[in-house]
C-alpha positions as CSV (number, residue, x, y, z in Angstrom):
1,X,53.2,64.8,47.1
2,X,50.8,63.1,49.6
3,X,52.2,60.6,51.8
4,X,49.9,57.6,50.1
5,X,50.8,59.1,46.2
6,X,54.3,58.6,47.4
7,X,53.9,55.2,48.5
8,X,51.7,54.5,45.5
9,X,54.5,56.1,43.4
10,X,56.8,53.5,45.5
11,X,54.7,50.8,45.0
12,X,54.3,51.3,40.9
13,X,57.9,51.8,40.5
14,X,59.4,48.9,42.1
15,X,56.6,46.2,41.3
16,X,57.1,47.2,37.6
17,X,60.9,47.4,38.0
18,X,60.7,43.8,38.9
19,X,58.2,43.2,36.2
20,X,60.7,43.8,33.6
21,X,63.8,42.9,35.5
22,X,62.0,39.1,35.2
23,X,60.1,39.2,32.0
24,X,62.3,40.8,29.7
25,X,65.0,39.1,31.5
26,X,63.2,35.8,30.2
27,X,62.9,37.1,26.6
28,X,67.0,37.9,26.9
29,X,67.5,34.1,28.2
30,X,65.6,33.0,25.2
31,X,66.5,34.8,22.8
32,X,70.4,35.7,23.2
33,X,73.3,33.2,22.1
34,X,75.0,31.3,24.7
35,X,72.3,31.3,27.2
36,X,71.0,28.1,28.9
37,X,67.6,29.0,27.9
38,X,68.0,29.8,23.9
39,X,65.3,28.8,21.5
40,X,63.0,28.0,24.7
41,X,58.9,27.7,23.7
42,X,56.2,29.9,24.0
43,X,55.2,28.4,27.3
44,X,58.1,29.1,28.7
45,X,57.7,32.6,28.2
46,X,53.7,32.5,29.1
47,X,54.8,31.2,32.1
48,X,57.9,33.1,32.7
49,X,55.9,36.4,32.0
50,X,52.8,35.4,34.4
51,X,55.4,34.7,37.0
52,X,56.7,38.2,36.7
53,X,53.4,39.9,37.0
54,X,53.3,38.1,40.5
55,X,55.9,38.9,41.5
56,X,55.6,42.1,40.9
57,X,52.3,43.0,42.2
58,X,53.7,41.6,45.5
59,X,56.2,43.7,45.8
60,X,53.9,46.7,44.5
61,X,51.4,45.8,47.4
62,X,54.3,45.6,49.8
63,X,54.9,49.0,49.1
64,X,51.6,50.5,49.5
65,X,50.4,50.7,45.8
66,X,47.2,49.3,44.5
67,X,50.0,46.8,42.3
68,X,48.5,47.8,38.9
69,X,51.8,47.5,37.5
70,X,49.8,49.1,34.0
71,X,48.8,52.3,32.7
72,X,45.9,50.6,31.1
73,X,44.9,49.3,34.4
74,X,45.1,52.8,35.9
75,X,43.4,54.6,33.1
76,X,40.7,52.2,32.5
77,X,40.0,51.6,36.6
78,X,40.1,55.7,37.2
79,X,37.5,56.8,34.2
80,X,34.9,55.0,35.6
81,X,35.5,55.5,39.6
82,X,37.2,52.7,40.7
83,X,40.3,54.6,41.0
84,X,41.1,57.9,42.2
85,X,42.1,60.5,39.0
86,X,44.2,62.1,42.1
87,X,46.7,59.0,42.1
88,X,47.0,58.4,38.3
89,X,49.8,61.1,37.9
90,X,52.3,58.9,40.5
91,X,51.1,55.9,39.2
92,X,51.9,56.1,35.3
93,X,55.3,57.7,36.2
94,X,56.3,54.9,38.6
95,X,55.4,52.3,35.7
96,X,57.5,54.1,33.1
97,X,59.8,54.7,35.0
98,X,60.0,51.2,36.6
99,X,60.0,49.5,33.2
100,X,62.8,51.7,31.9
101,X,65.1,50.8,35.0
102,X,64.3,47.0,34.9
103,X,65.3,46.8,31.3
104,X,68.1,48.6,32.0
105,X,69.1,46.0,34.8
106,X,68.6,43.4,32.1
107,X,71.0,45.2,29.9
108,X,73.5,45.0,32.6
109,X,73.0,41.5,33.5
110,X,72.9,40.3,29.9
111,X,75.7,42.5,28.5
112,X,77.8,39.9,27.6
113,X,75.4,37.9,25.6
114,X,74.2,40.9,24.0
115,X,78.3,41.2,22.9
116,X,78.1,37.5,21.9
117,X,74.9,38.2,20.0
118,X,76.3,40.0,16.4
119,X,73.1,40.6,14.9
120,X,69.3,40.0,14.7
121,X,69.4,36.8,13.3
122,X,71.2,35.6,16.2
123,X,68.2,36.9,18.8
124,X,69.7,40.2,19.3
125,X,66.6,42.7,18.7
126,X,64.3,44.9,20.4
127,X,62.1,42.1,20.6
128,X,63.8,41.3,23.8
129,X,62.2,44.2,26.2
130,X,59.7,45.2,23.4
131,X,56.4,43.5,21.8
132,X,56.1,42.7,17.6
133,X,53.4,41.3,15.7
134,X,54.2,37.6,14.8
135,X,52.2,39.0,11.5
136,X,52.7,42.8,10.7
137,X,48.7,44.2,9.9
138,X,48.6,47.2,12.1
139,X,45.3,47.1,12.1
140,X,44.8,43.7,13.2
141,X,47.7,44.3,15.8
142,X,45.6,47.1,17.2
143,X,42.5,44.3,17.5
144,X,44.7,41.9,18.9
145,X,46.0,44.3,22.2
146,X,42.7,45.5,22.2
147,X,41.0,42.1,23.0
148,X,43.6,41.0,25.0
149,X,43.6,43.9,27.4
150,X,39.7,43.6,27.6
151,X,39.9,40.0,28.6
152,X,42.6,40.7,31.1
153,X,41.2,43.6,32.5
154,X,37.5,42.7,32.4
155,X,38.4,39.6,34.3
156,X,41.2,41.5,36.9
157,X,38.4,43.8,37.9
158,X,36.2,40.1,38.8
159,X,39.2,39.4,41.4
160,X,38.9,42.4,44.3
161,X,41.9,43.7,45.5
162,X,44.3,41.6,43.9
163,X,47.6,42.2,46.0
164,X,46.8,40.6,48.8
165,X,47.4,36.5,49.7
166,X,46.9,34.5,46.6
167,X,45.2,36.7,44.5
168,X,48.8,38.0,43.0
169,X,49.4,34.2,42.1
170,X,45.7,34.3,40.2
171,X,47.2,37.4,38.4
172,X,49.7,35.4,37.2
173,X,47.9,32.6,36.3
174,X,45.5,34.9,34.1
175,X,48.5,36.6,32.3
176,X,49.7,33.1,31.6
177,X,46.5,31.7,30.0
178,X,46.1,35.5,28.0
179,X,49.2,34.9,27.3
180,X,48.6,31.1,25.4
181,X,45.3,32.0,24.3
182,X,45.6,35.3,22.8
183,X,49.1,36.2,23.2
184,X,50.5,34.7,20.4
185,X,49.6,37.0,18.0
186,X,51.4,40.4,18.8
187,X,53.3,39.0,21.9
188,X,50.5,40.0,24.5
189,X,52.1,43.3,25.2
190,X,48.6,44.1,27.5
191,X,50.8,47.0,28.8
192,X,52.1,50.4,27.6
193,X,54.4,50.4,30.5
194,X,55.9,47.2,29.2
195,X,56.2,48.1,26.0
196,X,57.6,51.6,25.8
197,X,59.7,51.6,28.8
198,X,62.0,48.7,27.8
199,X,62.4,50.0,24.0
200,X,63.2,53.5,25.2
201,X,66.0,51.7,27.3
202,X,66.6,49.1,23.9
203,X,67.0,53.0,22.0
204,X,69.3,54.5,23.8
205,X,71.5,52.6,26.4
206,X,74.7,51.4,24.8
207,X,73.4,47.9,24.2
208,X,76.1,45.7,22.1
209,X,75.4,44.9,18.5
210,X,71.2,46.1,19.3
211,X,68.9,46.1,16.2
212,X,66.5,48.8,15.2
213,X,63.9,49.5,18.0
214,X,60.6,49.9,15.6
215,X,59.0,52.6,16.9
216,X,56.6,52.9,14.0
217,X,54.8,50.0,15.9
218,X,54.8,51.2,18.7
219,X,51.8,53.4,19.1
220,X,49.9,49.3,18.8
221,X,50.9,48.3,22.3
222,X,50.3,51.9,23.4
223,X,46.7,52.6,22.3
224,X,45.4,48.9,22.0
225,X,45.6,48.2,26.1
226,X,44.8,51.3,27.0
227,X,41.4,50.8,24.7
228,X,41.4,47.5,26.2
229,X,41.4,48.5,29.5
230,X,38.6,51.4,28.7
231,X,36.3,48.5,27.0
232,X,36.9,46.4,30.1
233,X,36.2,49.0,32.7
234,X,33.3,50.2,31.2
235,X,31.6,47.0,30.9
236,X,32.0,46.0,34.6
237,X,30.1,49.5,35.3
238,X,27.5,48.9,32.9
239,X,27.1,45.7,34.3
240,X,27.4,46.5,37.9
């Protein structure tokens, strides 16, 4: 592995590491009982959740990657040229593999709550690390990630390289306003990295008193960004 796929590899795997450490850690605080943060709003968690993207793609530029923190970032960026299909390999892994960690750290941090938490009703579910549909229509889940990824992406791709001085701050800012305009649907997932990472940790780390982790939804927050992200990329190139 080439000295730049490493540090891309890097880059990926710690900026989405902190990702989840922060934004699922957010959906534990609001979710779990005895927390100072239970039953907080959904602009808390807009906000919270922008905020992570930050502060991850800071860390991810630090690092050396292009902080896409995304799989549908990567996929949609490399199809049409404005990413190299040689990196996309290091890239996905590091997200995956970042996502699974950072929930794990949540896990960790949370453990007691989680113990303190008997049962769904009392906030302890996969919806913690994982996204579900406020109303379950597959097929209108798949729209909603769809269109949401598209927006994202379609407007990331407007901002340049986005890991340097403020424009990781203007990432945020966007994830927050997806998040309140169209993120109230299906719980913006915009990201198969976010998604599937965190429930694979939610399935099978020894989480206290943990819920089902719905895997028969989760092919929506897998195929919907990554659509998304196609749409998006291939509109800026036709438009270019």
């Amino acid at each position: 592995m080439g000295v730049r796929v490493m540090s891309g590899f890097m880059g990926e795997f710690l900026g989405t590491m902190i990702l989840i450490v922060l934004g699922a850690g957010t959906g534990a605080s609001i979710n779990l009982n005895k927390t100072y943060a239970k039953g907080s709003n959904w602009t808390y968690v807009s906000l919270a959740w922008g905020m992570a993207v930050t502060m991850g793609v800071y860390v991810a530029g630090m690092f050396g990657s292009d902080g896409h923190l995304n799989p549908a970032v990567t996929i949609g960026f490399a199809l049409f040229g404005y990413f190299p299909w040689a990196h996309v390999g290091a890239y996905l892994l590091g997200q995956f593999l970042g996502a699974f960690v950072g929930a794990a750290i949540v896990i960790l941090q949370f453990y007691p709550h989680f113990k303190a938490s008997p049962d769904e009703a009392s906030g302890n579910s996969v919806g913690i690390f994982a996204t579900r549909p406020a109303i379950k229509n597959p097929a209108f889940n798949f729209i909603s990630e769809v269109v949401a990824t598209w927006a994202f992406i379609f407007i990331l791709l407007n901002l340049g390289d986005f890991t340097t001085g403020l424009k990781p701050f203007m990432v945020g800012l966007l994830i927050m306003t997806i998040g309140m305009a169209l993120g109230t649907t299906t719980g913006f997932a915009l990201n198969p990295a976010r998604d599937w990472g965190p429930r694979l940790a939610y399935t099978i780390l020894p989480v206290p008193n943990k819920g089902a982790a719905e895997w028969n939804y989760a092919w929506v927050p897998m195929c919907g960004p990554i659509v998304g992200g196609i749409l998006a990329a291939g509109m800026k190139y036709l438009l270019n």
